[in-house]
matplotlib code that plots the C-alpha trace (Angstrom):
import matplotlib.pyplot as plt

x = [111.6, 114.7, 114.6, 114.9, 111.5, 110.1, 111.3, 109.9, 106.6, 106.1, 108.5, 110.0, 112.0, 112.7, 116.0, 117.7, 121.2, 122.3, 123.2, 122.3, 125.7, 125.7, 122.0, 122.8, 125.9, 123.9, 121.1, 123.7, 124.9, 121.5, 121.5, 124.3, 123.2, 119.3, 120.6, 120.8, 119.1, 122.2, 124.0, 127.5, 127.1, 125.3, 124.3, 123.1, 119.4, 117.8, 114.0, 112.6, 109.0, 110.4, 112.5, 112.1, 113.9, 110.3, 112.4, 109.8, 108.1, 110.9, 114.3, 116.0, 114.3, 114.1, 113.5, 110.8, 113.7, 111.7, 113.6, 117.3, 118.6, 121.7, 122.7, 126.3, 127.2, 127.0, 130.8, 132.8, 130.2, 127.5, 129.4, 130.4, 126.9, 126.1, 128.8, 127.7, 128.8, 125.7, 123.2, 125.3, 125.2, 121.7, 121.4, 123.0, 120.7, 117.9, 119.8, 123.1, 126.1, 126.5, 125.3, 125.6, 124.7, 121.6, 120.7, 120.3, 118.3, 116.6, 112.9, 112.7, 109.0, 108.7, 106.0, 102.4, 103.9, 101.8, 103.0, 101.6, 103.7, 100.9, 100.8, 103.6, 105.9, 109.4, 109.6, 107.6, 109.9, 113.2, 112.5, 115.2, 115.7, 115.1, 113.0, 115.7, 116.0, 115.6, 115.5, 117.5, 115.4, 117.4, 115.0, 116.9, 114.0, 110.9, 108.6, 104.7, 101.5, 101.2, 105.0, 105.2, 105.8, 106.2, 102.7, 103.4, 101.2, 102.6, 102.7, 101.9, 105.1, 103.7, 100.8, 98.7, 97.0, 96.8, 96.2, 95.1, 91.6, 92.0, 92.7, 95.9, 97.8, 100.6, 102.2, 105.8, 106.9, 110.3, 112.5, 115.4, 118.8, 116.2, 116.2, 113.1, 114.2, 112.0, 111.5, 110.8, 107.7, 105.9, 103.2, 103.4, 103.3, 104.1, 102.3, 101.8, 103.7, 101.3, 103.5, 105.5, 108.2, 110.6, 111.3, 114.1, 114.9, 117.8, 117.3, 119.7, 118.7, 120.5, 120.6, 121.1, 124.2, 121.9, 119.6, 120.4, 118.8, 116.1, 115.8, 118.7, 120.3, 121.7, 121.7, 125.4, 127.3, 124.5, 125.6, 128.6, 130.1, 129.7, 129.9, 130.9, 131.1, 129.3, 133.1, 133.5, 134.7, 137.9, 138.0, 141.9]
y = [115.0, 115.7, 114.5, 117.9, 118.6, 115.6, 116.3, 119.8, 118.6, 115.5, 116.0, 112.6, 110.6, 107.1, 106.0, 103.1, 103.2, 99.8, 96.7, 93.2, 92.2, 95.8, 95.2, 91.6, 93.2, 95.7, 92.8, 91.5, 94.4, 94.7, 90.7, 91.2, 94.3, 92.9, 89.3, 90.3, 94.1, 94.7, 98.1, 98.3, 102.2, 104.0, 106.1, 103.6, 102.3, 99.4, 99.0, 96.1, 94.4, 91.6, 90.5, 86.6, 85.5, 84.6, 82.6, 81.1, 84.0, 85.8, 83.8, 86.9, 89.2, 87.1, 89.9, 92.0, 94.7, 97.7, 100.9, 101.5, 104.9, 106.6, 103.6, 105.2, 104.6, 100.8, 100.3, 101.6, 100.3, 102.0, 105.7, 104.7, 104.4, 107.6, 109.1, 107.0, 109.3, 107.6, 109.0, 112.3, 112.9, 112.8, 114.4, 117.7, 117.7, 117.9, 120.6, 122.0, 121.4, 122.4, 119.2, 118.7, 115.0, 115.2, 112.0, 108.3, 104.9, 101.8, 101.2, 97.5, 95.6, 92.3, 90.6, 91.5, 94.2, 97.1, 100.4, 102.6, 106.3, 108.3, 110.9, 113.5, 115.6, 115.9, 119.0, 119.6, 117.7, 118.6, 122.4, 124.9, 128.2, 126.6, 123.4, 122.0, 118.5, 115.3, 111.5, 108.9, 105.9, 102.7, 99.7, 96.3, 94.5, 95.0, 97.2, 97.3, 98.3, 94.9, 94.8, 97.7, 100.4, 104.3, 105.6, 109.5, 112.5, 113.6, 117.6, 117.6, 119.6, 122.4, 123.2, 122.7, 119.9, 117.6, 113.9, 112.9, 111.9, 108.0, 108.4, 111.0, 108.6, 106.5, 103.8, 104.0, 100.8, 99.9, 97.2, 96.3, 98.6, 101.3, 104.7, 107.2, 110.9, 112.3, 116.5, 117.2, 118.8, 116.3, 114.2, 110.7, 107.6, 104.0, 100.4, 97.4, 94.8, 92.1, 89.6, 86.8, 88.4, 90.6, 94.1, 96.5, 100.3, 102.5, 106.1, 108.9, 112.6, 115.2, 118.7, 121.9, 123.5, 126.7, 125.3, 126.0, 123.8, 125.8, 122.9, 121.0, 117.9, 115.1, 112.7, 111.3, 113.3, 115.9, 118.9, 117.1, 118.4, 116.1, 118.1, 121.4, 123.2, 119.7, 117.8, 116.0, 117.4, 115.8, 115.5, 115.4]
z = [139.1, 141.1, 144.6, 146.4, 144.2, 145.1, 148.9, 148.9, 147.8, 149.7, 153.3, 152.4, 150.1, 149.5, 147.9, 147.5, 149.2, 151.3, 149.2, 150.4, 152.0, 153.8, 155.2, 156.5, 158.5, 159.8, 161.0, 162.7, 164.7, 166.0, 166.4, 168.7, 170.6, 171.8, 172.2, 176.4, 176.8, 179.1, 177.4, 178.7, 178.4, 181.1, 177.8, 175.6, 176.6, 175.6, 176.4, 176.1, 176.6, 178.2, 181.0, 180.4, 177.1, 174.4, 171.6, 171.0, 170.1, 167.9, 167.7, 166.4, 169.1, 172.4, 174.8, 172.6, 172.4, 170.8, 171.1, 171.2, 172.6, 171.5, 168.7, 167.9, 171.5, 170.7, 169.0, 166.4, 163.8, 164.9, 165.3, 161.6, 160.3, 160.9, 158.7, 155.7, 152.2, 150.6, 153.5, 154.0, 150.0, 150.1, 152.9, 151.7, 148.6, 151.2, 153.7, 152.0, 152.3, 156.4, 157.8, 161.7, 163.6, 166.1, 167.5, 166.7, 167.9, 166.4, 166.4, 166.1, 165.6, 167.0, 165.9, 167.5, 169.8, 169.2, 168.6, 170.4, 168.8, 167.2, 164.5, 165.4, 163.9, 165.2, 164.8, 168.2, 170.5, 168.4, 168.5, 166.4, 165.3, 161.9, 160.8, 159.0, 160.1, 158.2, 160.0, 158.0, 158.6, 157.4, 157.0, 157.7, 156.5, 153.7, 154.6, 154.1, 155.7, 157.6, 158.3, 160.8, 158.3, 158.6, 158.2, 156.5, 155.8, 152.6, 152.0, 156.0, 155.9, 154.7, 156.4, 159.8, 161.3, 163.7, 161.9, 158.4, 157.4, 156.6, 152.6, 153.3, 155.2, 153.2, 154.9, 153.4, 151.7, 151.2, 150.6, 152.9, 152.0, 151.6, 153.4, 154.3, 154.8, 156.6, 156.9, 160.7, 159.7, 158.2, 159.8, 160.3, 162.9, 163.2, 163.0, 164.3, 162.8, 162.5, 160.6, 162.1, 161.2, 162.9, 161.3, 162.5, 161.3, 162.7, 163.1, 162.7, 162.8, 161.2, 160.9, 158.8, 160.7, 160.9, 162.8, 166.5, 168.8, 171.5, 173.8, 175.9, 173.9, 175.4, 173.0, 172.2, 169.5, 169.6, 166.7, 166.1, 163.1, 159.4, 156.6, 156.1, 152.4, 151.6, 152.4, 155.5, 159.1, 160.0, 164.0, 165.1]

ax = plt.figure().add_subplot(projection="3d")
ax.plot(x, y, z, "-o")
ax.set_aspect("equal")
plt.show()
């Protein structure tokens, strides 16, 4: 099965995309930006759970940094990421070859922090003309249901309803350098990592260039042009 088959069936896909040395670089970007939650961009927002550093708690995580607003603020590293070919290849498979940015953040897990997001679809806060949007969810770490892990609906996408019964829900498990597209239809929520272990993912949204947003965006680069024809936008 091709993935836009599988994608049309199940409103996600999981694929294989970052290599090992990639996936450590990209751990230590985030390393780097939750090591004080200070942003130097009145744009960029780091939220964390604690004020007090917890090392003890999570070494790699001192300040139980959870969420991450607006990630391509954060350096010439991050804007980079989200004009990955490998991510934006796949991408147009899923949407066509008109590809515009949306937004992009970090969920990180620290270890016992619940999570307290419940079944949604994005769709209902990210409202278009069109519902054709799909979240690139980069997992820096393996995934699994005790490891904080995506919890989806699958074929939610195509119909209505408000949460799975107990046997519908899939938590998504992935290894690290893995990426979940997600369609902005479909169902889904995350958990509680109850490891010892931290777990980070970084989120970029993009979007059919069709799709004309009916709600104001200010999320940095909001419908910036990627891809048109399915080659990418040069900005002068």
């Amino acid at each position: 099965m091709d993935r836009l088959t599988a994608f049309e069936r199940d409103g996600y896909l999981v694929a294989d995309v970052f290599p090992e040395d990639e996936v450590a670089e990209m751990r230590r970007m985030v390393s780097r930006l939750i090591a004080r939650p200070v942003s130097g961009h009145p744009r960029l927002h780091i939220h964390a759970a604690s004020g007090t550093p917890l090392r003890h708690l999570d070494p790699f995580n001192p300040y139980a940094v959870w969420k991450v607003v607006n990630t391509p603020l954060a350096g010439d590293d991050w804007y980079a990421l989200i004009h990955d070919r490998r991510v934006l290849d796949i991408v147009g498979e899923l949407l066509g070859p008109d590809i515009n940015f949306h937004m992009g953040f970090a969920r990180l897990r620290p270890p016992g922090l619940r999570a307290e997001e419940g079944w949604h679809r994005d769709a209902d806060t990210d409202r278009h003309t069109r519902p054709e949007l799909v979240t690139a969810l980069i997992y820096l770490d393996d995934m699994d249901a005790a490891s904080g892990a995506t919890v989806v609906w699958p074929g939610s996408h195509r119909h209505h309803g408000t949460e799975p019964e107990d046997h519908q829900a899939l938590p998504v498990r992935a290894r690290a350098g893995s990426v979940l597209f997600l369609h902005c239809l479909t169902a889904h929520r995350a958990s509680t990592n109850v490891t010892a272990r931290h777990r980070s993912i970084l989120l970029h949204e993009y979007k059919s260039a069709r799709a004309v947003e009916l709600t104001p965006n200010d999320a940095a680069f909001g419908d910036l042009p990627l891809r048109r024809g399915g080659r990418s936008v040069r900005v002068p």
